[in-house]
N, C-alpha and C positions, 0 to 999 in steps of 0.2 A: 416823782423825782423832779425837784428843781432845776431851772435854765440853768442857777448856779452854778448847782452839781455837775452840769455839764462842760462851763466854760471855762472853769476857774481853772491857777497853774497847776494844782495840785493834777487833775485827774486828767490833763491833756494827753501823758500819754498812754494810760490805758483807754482811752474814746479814741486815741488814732487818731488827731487832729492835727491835720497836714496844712500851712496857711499858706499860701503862694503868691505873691502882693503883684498887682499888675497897675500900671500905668492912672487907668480909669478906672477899679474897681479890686476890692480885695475879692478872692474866689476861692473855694475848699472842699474839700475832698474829703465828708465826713464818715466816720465808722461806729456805730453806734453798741457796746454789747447790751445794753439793759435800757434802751427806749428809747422815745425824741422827747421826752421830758411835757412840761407844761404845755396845754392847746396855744396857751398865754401868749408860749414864745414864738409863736409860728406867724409869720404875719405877710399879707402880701401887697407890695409895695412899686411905685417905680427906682428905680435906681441910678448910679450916675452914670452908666452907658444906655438909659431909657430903655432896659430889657423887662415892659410893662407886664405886670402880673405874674411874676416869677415868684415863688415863694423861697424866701428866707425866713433866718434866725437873727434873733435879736442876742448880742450876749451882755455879760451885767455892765459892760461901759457904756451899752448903747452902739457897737457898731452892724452892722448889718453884714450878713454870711448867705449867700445865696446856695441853696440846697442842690447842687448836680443831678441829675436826672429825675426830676423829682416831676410829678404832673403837674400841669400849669393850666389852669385856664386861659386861654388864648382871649374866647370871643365867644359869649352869649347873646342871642337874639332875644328880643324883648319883647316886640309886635306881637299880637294876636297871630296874624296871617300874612304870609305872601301868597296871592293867587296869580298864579299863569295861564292861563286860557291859550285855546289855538288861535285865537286872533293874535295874537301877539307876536313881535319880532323875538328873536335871542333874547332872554332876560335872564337878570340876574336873582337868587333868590334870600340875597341878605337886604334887609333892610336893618339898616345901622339907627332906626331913631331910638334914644331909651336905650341902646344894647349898652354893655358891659367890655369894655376890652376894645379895640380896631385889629384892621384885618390886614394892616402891614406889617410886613416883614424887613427891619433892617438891616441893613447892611452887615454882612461880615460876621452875623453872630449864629449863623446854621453849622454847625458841625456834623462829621460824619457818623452814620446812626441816628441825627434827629430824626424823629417825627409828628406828624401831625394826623390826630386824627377827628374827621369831622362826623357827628353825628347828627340827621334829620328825621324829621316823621310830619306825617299830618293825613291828609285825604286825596283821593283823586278821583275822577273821573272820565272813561271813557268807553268811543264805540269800538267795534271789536278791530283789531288790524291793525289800529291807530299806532305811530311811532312820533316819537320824540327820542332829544340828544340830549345826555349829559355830556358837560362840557368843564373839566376842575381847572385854573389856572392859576395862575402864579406872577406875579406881573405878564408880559408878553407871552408869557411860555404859555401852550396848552400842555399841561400834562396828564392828562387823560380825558379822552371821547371815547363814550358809547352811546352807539343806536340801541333803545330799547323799543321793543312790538308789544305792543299789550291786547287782551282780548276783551272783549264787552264788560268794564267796570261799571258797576250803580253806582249812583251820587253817595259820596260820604263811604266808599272804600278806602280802606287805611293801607298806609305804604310808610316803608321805612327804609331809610340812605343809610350806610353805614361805611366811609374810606377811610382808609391808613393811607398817609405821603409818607414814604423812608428816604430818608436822603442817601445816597450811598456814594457819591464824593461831590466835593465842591470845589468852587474857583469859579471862573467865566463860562458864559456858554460854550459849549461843545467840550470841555472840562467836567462840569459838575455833570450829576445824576441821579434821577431821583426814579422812585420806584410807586406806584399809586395801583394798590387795588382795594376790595370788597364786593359787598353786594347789593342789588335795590330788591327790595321783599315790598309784594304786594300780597293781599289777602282779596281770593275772585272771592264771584257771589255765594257759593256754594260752601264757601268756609275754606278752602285750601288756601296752605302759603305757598306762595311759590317766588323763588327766589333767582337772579339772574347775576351774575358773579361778574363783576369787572375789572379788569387788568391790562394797566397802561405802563409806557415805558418812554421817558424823556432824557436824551441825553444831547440832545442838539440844541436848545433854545434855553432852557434852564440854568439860571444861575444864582449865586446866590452873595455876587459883589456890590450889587445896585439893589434898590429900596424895591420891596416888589409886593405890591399888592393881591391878597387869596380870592380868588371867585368862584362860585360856582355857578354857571347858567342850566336854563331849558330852553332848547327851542321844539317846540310841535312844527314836525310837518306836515298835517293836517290838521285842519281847522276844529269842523263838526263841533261836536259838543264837550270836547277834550277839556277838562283844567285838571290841576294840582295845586293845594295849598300846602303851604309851609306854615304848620302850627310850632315848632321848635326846631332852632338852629343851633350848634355849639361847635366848637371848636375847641380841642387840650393839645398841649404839645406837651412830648416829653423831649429834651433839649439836653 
């Protein structure tokens, strides 16, 4: 099926094609019964409210229709590696060179129900006992810390981050609210996964009226022979 087919007067309103024109940006609310048409017409772009890598629809005049809740690539990492060793202070573990996407959030465009979710994996290693913080934020805000304890990893142990951020209301700090869990899965020497579940809750510092930049750190509280690389970072919002 053709973009045409989709956009044209004739068949607006069996697709349910609701237009809502707003100030800075036309927005729509589509219903589809028989497809999303051409790969052709799918494209992802910045737009005139700079809402980067949002995916829209192109229709046959040429204007662009941003898709509501659609998944979005936020922010791929590109790098090889980030390594964090225990010598190290807090660190962060995006490295932005080559990536695809940034990792701020503007202003005023989080609605209730966003979310974000970040996917990592790579290697670790450590001696047994050893603890290290995840640390998720949000401009100023932390919105989730966890102490993790780990037991004697060999080099080249694979581990994997998996969070969902829910935003579940917004405005200013002490207003908005956001909701952050998942889990970090590591694999010991013996083959077992073992997985450690985390679950945070911000509604004191979190907002979502000022520009706010996403992070993730690690801090080790002990040294010894502890790192973790970051072989792949990503980041989708559904918005």
């Amino acid at each position: 099926m053709s973009m045409n087919k989709v956009f044209n007067e004739k068949n607006c309103k069996s697709h349910k094609l609701e237009i809502h024109a707003y100030k800075e940006k036309i927005q729509t609310n589509l219903s589809f019964e028989d497809g999303l048409g051409d790969k052709n017409g799918m494209i992802t772009t910045e737009f005139a409210s700079n809402n980067r890598n949002n995916l829209y629809y192109m229709n046959e005049e040429g204007i662009l229709f941003p898709v509501n809740n659609s998944s979005q690539r936020f922010y791929e990492q590109m790098v090889d590696s980030v390594s964090i060793n225990g010598n190290l202070p807090e660190t962060s573990i995006f490295d932005t060179t080559g990536s695809i996407g940034r990792l701020d959030i503007l202003p005023n465009i989080t609605r209730v129900g966003s979310k974000y979710n970040l996917k990592a994996h790579g290697i670790i290693e450590s001696s047994s006992n050893s603890r290290f913080i995840i640390r998720t934020k949000l401009g100023n805000a932390i919105i989730e810390h966890q102490e993790i304890t780990l037991p004697n990893l060999e080099s080249g142990s694979f581990f994997e981050l998996d969070l969902e951020l829910r935003v579940k209301a917004i405005g200013d700090a002490g207003t908005a609210r956001i909701y952050t869990f998942g889990k970090f899965n590591f694999i010991k020497n013996n083959g077992v996964s073992t997985s450690i579940f985390i679950d945070d809750y911000n509604n004191t510092t979190y907002q979502t009226t000022a520009l706010a930049e996403a992070d993730v750190t690690i801090e080790w509280l002990s040294a010894n022979s502890n790192v973790i690389s970051f072989h792949a970072v990503s980041i989708n919002m559904l918005n």
